[in-house]
C-alpha positions, 0 to 999 in steps of 0.5 A: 197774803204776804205784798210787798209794793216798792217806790221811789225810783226814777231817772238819775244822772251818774252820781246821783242819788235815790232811796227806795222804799218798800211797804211790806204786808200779811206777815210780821214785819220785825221778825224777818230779814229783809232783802233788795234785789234788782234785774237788769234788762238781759241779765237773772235777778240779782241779791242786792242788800239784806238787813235782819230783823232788828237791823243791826246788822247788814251786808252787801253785794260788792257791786253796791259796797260802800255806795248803797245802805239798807235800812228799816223802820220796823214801826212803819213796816217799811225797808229802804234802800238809800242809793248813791254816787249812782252808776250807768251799771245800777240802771234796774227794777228794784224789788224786796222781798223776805230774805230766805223766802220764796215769796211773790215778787211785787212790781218792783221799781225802774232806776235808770242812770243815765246822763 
């Protein structure tokens, strides 16, 4: 049964900083792209960043260009997301999952920037 359980968010003033982590399960880890996704209160959900399978190359929504880095340790079947300078606008629940795969949602983790 593919899992995915994300971590790692919280409360954060503008311009601050969190990483995101999101230990996947039930299916091999190193041979798939891995993305973030967010969803803000009234808004659809949202491609955020995606890393393929040996994390040589990623890209980036442009809201998130230059401020958010994924990365992943195929060892620890873990993605991150390394966010910051942290904007009012970033305020979501976090989720990864397989990239190109509909796969269940997990809970997903709160970021609220706020001062």
């Amino acid at each position: 049964q593919v899992q995915f359980v994300e971590s790692g968010g919280g409360l954060v003033q503008p311009g601050g900083s969190l990483r995101l982590s999101c230990a996947a399960s039930g299916f091999t880890f190193s041979s798939y792209a891995m993305s973030w996704y967010r969803q803000a209160p009234g808004k659809e959900r949202e491609l955020v960043a995606t890393i393929k399978s040996a994390g040589l190359a990623t890209n980036y929504a442009d809201s998130v260009k230059g401020r958010f880095t994924i990365s992943r340790d195929n060892a620890k079947i873990t993605v991150y997301l390394q966010m910051d300078s942290l904007k009012p606008e970033d305020t979501a629940v976090y989720y990864c999952r397989r990239r190109y795969y509909a796969d269940a949602w997990g809970q997903g983790t709160q970021v609220t920037v706020s001062s």
